[in-house]
KOLZAZA-887988 format. One record per residue (C-alpha): residue number from 1; y, z, x. Coordinates in nm, 4 decimals, always signed. Each point is the difference from the previous one (the first is absolute). Layout:
# KOLZAZA-887988
<NUM <Y Z X>>
...
# end
This chain:
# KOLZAZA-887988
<1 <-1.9640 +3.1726 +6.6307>>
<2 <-0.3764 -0.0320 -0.0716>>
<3 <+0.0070 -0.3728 +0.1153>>
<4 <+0.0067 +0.0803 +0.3766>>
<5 <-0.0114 -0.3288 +0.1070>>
<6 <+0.3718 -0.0376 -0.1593>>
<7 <+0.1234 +0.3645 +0.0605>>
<8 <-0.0412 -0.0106 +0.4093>>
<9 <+0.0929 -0.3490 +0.0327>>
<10 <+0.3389 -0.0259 +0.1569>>
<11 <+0.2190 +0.2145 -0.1394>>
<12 <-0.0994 +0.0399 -0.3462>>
<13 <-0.0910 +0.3672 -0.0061>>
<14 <+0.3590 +0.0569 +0.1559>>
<15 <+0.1479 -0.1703 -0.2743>>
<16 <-0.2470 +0.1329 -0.3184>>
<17 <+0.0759 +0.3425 +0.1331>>
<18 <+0.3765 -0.0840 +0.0083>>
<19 <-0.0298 -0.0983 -0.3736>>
<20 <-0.2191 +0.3188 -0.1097>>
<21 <+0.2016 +0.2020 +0.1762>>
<22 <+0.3498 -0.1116 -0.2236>>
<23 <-0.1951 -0.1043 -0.2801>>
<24 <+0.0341 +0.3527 -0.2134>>
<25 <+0.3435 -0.0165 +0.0777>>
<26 <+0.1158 -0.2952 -0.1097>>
<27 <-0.1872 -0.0593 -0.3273>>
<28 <+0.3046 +0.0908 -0.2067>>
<29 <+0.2622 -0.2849 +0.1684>>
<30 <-0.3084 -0.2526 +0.0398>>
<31 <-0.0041 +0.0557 -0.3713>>
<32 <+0.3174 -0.0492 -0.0585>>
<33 <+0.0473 -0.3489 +0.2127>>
<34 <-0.2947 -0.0838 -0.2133>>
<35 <+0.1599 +0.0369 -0.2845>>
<36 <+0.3284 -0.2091 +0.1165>>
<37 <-0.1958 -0.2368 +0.1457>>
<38 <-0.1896 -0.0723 -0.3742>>
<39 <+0.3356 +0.0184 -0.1725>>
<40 <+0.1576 -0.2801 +0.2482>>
<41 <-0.3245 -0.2101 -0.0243>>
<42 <+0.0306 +0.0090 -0.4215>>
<43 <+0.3621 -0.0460 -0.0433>>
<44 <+0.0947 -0.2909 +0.2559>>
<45 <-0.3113 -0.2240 -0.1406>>
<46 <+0.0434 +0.1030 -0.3433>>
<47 <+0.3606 -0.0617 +0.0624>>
<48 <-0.0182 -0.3736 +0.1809>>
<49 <-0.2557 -0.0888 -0.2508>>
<50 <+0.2527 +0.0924 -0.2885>>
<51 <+0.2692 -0.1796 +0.1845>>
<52 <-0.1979 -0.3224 +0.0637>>
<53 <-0.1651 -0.0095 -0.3242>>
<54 <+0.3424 -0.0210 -0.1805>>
<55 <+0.1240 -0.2418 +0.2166>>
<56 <-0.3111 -0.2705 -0.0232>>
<57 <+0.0222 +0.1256 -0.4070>>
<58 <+0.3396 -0.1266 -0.0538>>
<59 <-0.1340 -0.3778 +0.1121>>
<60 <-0.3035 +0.0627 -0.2012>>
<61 <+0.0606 +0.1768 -0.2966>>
<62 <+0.3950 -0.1209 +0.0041>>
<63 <-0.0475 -0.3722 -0.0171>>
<64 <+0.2533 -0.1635 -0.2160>>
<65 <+0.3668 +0.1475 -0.0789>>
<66 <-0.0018 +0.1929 -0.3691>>
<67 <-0.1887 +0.0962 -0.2561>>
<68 <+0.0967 +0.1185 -0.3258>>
<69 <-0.2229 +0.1350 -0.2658>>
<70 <+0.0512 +0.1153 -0.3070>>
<71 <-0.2628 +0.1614 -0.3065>>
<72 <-0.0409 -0.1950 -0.3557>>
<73 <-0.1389 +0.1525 -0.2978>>
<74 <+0.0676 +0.3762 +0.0739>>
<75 <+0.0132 +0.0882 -0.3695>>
<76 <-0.3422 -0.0936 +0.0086>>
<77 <-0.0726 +0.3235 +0.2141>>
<78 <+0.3143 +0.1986 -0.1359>>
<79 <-0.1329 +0.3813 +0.0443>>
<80 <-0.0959 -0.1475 +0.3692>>
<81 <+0.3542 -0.1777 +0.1248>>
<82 <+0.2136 +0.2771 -0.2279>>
<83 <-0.1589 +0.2787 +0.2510>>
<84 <+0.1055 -0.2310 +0.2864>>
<85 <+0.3610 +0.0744 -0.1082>>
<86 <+0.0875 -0.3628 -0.1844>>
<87 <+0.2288 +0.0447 -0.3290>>
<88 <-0.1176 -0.1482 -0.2989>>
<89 <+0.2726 -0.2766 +0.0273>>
<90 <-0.1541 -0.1265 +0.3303>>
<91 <-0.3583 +0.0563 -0.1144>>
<92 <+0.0720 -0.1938 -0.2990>>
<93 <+0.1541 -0.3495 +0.1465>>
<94 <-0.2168 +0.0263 +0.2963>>
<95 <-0.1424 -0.3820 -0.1117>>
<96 <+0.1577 -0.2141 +0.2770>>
<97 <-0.0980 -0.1354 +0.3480>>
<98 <+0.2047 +0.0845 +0.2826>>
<99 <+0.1822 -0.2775 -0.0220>>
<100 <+0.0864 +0.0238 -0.3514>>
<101 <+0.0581 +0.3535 +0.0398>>
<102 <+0.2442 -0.1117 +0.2926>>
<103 <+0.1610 -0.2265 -0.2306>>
<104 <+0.0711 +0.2926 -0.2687>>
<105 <+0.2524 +0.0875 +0.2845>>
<106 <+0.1600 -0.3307 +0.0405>>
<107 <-0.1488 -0.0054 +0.3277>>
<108 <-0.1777 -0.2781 +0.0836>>
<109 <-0.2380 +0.1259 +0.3415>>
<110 <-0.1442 -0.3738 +0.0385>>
<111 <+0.3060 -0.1602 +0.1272>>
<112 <-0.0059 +0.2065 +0.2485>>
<113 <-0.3636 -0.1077 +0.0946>>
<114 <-0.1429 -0.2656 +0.1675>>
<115 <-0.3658 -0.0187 -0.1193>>
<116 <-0.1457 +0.2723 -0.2073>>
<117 <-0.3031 +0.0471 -0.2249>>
<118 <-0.1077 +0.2287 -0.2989>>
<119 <-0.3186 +0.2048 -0.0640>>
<120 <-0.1275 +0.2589 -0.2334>>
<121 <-0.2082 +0.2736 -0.0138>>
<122 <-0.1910 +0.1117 -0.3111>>
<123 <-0.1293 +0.3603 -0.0584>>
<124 <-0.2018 +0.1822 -0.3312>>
<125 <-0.1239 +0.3989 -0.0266>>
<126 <-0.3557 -0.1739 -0.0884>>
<127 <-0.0457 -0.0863 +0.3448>>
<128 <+0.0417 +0.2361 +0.2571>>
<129 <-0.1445 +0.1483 +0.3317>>
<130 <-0.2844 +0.1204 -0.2163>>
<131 <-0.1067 -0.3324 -0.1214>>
<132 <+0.0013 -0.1828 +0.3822>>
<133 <-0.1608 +0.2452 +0.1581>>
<134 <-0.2978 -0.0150 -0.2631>>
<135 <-0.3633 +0.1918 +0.0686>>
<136 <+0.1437 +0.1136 +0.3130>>
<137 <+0.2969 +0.2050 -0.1571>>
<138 <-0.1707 +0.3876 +0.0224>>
<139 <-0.1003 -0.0716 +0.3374>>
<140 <+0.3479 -0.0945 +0.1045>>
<141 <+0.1841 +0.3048 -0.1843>>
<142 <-0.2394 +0.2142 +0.1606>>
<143 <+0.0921 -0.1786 +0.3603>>
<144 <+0.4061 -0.0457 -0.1461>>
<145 <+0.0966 +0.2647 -0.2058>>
<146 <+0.3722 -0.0359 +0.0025>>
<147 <+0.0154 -0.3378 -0.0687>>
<148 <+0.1992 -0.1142 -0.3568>>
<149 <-0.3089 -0.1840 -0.2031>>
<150 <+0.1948 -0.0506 -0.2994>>
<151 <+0.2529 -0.2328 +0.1579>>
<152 <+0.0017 -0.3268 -0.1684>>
<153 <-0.0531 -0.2481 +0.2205>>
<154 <+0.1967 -0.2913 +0.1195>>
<155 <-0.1046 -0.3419 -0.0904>>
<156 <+0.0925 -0.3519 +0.1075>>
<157 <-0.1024 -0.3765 -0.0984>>
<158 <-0.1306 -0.1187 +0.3237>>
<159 <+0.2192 -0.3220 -0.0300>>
<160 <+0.2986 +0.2416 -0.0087>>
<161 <-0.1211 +0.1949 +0.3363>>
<162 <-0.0756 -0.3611 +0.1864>>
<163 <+0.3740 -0.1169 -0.0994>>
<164 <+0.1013 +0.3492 +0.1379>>
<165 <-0.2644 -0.0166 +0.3223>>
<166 <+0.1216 -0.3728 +0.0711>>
<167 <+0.3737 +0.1629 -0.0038>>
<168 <-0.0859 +0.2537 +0.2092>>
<169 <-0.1957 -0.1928 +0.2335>>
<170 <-0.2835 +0.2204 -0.0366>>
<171 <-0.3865 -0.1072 -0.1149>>
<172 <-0.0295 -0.1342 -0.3440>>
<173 <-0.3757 +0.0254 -0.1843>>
<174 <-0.1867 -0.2110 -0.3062>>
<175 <-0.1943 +0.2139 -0.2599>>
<176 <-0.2699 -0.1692 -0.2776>>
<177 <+0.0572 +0.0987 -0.3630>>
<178 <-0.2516 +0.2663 +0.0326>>
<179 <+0.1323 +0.1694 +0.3021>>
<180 <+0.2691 +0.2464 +0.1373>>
<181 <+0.1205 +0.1349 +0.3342>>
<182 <+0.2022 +0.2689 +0.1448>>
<183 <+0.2682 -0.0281 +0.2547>>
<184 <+0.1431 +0.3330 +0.1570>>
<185 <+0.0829 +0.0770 +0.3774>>
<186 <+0.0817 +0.4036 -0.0545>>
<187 <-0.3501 +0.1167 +0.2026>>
<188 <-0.0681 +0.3118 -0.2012>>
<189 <-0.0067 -0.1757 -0.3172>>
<190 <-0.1696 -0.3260 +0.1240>>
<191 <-0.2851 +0.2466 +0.0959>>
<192 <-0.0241 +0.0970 -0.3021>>
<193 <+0.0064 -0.2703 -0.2161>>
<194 <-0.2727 -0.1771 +0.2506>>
<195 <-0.2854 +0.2600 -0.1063>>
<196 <+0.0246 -0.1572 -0.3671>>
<197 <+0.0785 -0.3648 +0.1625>>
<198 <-0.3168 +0.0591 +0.2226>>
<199 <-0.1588 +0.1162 -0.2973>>
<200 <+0.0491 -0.3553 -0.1923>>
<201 <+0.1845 +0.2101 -0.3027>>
<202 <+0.0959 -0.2134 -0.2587>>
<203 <+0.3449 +0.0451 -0.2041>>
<204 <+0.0475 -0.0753 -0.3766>>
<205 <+0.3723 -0.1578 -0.0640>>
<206 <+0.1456 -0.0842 -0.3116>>
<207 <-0.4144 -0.1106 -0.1361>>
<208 <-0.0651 -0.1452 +0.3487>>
<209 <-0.2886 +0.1403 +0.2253>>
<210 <+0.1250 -0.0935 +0.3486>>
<211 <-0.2239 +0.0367 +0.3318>>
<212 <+0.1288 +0.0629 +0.3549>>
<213 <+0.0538 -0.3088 +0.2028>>
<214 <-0.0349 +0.1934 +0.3101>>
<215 <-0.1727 +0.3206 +0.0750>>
<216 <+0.3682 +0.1643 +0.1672>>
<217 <+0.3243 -0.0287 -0.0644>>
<218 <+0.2185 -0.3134 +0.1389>>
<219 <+0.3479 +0.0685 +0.2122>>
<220 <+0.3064 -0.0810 -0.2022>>
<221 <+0.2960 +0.1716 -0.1908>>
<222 <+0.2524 -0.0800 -0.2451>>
<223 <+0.2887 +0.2877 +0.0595>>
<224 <+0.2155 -0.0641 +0.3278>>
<225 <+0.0048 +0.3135 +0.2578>>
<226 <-0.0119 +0.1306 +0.3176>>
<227 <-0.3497 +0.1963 -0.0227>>
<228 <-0.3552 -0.1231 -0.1260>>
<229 <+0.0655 +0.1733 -0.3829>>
<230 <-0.2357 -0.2973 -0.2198>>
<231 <-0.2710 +0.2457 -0.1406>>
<232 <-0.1529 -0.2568 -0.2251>>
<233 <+0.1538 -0.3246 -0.1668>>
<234 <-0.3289 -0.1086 -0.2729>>
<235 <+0.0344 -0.4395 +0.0449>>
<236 <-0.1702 -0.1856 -0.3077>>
<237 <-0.0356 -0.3305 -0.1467>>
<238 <+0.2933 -0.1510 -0.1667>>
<239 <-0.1569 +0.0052 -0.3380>>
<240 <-0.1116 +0.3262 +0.0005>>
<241 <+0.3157 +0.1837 -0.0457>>
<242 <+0.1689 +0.0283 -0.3180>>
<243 <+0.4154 -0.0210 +0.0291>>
<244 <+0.0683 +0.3256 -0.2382>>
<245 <-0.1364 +0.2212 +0.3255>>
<246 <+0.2773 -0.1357 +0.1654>>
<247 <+0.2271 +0.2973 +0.1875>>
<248 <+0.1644 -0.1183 +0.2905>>
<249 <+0.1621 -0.3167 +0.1184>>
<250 <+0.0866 -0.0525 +0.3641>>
<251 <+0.2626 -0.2400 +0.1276>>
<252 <-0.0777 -0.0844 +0.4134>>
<253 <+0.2610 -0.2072 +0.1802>>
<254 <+0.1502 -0.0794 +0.2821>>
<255 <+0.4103 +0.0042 +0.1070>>
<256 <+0.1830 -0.3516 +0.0335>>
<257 <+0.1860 +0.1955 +0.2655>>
<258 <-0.1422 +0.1840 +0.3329>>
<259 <+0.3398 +0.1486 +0.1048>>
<260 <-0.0913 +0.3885 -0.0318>>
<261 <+0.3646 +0.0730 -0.1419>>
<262 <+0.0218 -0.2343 -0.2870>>
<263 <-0.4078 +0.1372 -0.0835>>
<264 <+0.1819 +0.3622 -0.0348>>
<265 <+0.2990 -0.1468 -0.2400>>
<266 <-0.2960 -0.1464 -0.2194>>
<267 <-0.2213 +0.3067 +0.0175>>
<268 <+0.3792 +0.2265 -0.0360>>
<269 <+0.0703 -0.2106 -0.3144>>
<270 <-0.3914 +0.0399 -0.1866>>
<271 <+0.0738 +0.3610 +0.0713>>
<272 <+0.3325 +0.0075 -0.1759>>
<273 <-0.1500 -0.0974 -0.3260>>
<274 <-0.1657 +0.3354 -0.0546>>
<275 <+0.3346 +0.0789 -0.0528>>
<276 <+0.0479 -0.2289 -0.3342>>
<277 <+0.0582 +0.1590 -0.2939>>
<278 <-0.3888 -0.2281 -0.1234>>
<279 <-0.1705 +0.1871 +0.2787>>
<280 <-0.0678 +0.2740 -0.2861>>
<281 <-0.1032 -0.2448 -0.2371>>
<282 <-0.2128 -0.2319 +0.2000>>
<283 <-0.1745 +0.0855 +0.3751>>
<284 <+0.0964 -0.1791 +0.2615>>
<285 <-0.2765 -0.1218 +0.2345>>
<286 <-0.0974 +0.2036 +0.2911>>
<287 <+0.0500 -0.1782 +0.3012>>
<288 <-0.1713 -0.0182 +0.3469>>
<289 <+0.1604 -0.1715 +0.3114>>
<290 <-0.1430 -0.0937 +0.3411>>
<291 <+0.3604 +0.1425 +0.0886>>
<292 <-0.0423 +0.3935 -0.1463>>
<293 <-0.3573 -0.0549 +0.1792>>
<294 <+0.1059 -0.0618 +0.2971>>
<295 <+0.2892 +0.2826 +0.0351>>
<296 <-0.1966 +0.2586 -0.1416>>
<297 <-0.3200 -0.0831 +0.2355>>
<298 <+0.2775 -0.0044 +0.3114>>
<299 <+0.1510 +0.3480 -0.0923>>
<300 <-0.3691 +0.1381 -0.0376>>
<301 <-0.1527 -0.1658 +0.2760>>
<302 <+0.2974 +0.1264 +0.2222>>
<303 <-0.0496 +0.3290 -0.1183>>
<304 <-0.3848 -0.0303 +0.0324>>
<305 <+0.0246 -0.0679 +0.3342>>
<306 <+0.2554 +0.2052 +0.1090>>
<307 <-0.1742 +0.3162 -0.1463>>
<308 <-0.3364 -0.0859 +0.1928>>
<309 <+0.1604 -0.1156 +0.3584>>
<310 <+0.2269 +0.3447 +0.0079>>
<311 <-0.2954 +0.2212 -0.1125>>
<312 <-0.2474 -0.2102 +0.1531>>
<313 <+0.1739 +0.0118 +0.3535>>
<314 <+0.1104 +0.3366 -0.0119>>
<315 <-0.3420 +0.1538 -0.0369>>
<316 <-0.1381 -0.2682 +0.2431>>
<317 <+0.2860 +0.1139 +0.2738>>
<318 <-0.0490 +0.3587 -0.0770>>
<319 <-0.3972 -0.0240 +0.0012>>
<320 <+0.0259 -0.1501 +0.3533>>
<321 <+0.2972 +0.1777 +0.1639>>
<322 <-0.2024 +0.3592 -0.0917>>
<323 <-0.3038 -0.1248 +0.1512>>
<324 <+0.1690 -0.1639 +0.2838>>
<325 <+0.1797 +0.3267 +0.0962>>
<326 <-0.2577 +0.2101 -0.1063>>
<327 <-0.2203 -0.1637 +0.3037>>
<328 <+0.2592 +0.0186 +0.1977>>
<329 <+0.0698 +0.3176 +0.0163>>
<330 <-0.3874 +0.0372 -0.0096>>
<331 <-0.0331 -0.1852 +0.3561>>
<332 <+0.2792 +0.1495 +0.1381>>
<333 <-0.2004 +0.3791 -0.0711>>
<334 <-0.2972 -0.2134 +0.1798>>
<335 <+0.1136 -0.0828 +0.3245>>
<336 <-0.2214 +0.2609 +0.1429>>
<337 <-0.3055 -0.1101 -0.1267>>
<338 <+0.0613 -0.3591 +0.1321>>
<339 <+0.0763 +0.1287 +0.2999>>
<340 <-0.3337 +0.1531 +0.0518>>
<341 <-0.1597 -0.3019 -0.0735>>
<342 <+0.1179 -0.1349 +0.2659>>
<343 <-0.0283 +0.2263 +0.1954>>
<344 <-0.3932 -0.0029 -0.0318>>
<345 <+0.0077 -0.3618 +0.0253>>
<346 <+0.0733 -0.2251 -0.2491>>
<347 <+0.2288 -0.2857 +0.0201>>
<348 <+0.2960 -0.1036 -0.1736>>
<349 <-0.1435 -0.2861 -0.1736>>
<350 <-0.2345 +0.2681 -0.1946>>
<351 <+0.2495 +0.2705 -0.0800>>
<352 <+0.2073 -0.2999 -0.1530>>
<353 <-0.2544 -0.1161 -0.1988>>
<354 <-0.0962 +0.3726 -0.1262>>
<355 <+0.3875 +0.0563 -0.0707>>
<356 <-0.0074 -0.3258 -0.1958>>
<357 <-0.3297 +0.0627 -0.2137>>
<358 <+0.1593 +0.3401 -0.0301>>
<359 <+0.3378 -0.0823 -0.1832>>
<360 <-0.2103 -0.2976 -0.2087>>
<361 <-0.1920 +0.2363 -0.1314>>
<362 <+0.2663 +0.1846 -0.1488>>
<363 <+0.1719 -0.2423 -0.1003>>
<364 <-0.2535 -0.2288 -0.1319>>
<365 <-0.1539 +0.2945 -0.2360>>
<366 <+0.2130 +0.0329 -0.2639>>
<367 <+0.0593 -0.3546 +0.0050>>
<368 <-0.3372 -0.1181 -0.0610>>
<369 <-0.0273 +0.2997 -0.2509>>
<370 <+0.3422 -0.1380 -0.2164>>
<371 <-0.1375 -0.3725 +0.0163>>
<372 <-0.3157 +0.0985 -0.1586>>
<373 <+0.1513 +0.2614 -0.2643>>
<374 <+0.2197 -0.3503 -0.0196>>
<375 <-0.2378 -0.1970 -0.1499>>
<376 <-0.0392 +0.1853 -0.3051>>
<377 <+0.4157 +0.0739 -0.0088>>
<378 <+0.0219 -0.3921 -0.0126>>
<379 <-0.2951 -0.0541 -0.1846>>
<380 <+0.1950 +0.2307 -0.2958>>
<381 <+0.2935 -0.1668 +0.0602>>
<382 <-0.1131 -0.3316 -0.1000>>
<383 <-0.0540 +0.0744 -0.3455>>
<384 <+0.4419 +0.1095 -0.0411>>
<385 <+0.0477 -0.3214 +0.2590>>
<386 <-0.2138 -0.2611 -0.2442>>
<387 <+0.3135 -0.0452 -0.2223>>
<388 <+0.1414 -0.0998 +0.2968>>
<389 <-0.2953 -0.2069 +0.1469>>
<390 <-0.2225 +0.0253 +0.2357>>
<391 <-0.0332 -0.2679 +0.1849>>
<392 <+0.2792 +0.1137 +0.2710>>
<393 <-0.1983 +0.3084 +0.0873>>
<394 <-0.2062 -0.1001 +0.3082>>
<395 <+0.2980 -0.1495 +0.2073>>
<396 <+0.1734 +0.3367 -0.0726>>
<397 <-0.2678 +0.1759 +0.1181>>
<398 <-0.0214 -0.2463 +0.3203>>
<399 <+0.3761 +0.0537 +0.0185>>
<400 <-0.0018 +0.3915 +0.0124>>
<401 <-0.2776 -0.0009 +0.2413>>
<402 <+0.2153 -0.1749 +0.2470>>
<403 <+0.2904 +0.2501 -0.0589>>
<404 <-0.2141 +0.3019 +0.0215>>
<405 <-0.1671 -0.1689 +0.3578>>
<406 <+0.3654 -0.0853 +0.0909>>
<407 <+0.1513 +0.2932 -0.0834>>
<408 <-0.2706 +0.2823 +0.0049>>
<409 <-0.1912 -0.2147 +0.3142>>
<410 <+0.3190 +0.0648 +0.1936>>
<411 <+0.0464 +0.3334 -0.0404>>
<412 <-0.3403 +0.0340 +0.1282>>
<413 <+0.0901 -0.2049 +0.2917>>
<414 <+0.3321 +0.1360 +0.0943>>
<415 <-0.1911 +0.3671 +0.0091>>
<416 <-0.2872 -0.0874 +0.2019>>
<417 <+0.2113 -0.1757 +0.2616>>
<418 <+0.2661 +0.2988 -0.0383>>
<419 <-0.3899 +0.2955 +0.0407>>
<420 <-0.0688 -0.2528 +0.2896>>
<421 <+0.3110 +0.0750 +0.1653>>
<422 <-0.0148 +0.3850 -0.0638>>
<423 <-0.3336 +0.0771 +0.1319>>
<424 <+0.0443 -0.2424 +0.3201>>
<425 <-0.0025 +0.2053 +0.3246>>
<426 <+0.3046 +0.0632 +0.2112>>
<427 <-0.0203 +0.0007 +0.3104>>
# end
């Protein structure tokens, strides 16, 4: 009002003093919309992003058939693996690959493969979190205090990890004798291990001293799944590892068969032998399918998305339908006042656009107030989503947008043209 240049031009001051003069009474539903409209804005793009991000995972993270892995040497770390619930039996003869392990069963999984490949990973309690993260380990407990340093790490020959990369189609890497890496794709974790990577920490294996080949970690992963779950996978040169370390042993094929019913008889039939009377003796590997991915991502997704388009719509609807009728009924109780403005003059082109700057107002308020509380809803969301990924965020975003214009945008439409057709004069 104290810009008077703006207040007596056109109509504004009839429409400021229509605002001020419902203001008091409707902070209480204004907040409420608000609040519907934030909750709609959060759920459907968290929810698309979810839904998209497990899709595009299952090509990425999914690409060949099976994988089957199973751990060697447990009565190396008995106290460890007996508190994971193995018997002694198991933890005892647990000093076969997969394959051989299979074989125990009289089950031989290669036939039913086409191509297939074998890696291990290698793992000692005198190299942990502590010892990668090096000088910078206070400063990153202070930073990450929940965070398990005492994990042993996992460790891989880096030509194991190319034979797995080539298999998977994914990047493969060279290292020098005196160098390591680190590949990981879960974001939480790959920030942290990049303060010691940026850091140039250097990592003492088995009476090697190893320096970073690159100052962040690389993308890659060894486990097959539907979300970004790699939090570290320590690559080294082929002579630095010693065998002894050795703890698990992974078996990554492909199906000679694509028909998705004889895939379930095979996968049926691995399951079975749990059921063998050597399953107490011996443990079986632990399997992962592109099949098991793929249903469970379809029943979550579904569910995912269902959950955020019901809630998501209904507050949308409801936001819109209370502030369609609310103006409504509001222009309606104004008839009078229009009429006096015209009857002191002013045409119908002005009172139009007065009645339209009018219901934007109100409807554009707690609109512009949810997208910006928004922000930091998302913003918190993205550190739950990462597990998920990312990278499907902004075309969610871009997608809700054009429901809540669609949908919200024609509410606003539908009442000014419905105000328009209240406050026009009969004659």
């Amino acid at each position: 009002m104290s810009i008077k240049k703006f207040y007596y031009k056109g109509l504004n001051s009839f429409t400021l003093r229509q605002f001020s003069s419902k203001i008091n009474t409707t902070v209480f539903s204004t907040t409420v919309i608000c609040l519907m409209l934030f909750i709609t804005i959060c759920l459907l793009s968290a929810c698309l992003t979810m839904k998209n991000s497990m899709n595009a995972n299952i090509k990425e993270l999914a690409p060949v058939d099976a994988m089957f892995t199973t751990n060697i040497n447990m009565d190396k770390y008995y106290d460890r693996y007996r508190n994971y619930g193995y018997n002694d039996s198991q933890i005892k003869n647990s000093h076969y690959t997969a394959k051989e392990m299979f074989a125990l069963f009289h089950f031989d999984i290669t036939s039913y493969l086409k191509d297939y490949i074998e890696v291990n990973t290698y793992a000692t309690p005198d190299f942990t979190m502590n010892h990668t993260l090096g000088s910078k380990l206070d400063s990153i407990r202070t930073q990450f205090p929940f965070l398990d340093y005492d994990t042993m790490e996992s460790i891989m020959k880096i030509s194991d990890y190319n034979k797995l990369a080539k298999f998977y189609g994914i990047k493969e890497y060279s290292l020098n004798n005196d160098e390591y890496m680190i590949v990981a794709d879960f974001k939480s974790m790959v920030d942290v291990r990049n303060i010691a990577l940026k850091n140039s920490e250097v990592i003492h294996l088995f009476g090697h001293t190893l320096k970073p080949k690159y100052d962040s970690c690389q993308d890659g992963f060894l486990e097959m799944s539907s979300n970004h779950i790699n939090t570290g996978i320590i690559l080294v040169p082929d002579n630095v590892v010693e065998e002894e370390y050795l703890v698990q042993n992974h078996l990554i094929g492909n199906y000679k068969t694509t028909d998705r019913e004889e895939i379930t008889k095979i996968e049926n039939n691995i399951n079975q032998l749990s059921k063998d009377a050597k399953a107490n003796e011996y443990l079986l590997p632990s399997g992962t399918t592109k099949l098991a991915i793929q249903e469970a991502t379809v029943g979550l997704s579904a569910m995912v998305t269902f959950i955020g388009l019901y809630l998501g719509m209904i507050f949308l609807i409801s936001s819109a339908a209370i502030l369609g009728l609310k103006e409504l009924s509001e222009s309606s109780d104004n008839k009078e006042r229009f009429r006096m403005l015209r009857k002191i003059g002013t045409d119908e082109k002005m009172i139009h656009k007065a009645l339209f700057r009018q219901i934007a107002i109100f409807f554009l308020l707690p609109l512009i107030l949810a997208l910006i509380h928004s922000i930091f809803g998302i913003m918190f969301a993205v550190k739950i989503l990462e597990v998920f990924g990312t990278d499907e965020l902004l075309p969610s975003i871009i997608a809700t947008a054009i429901v809540i214009v669609m949908i919200y945008g024609g509410y606003f439409l539908i009442t000014y043209s419905c105000s328009k057709s209240i406050i026009k004069e009969r004659y």
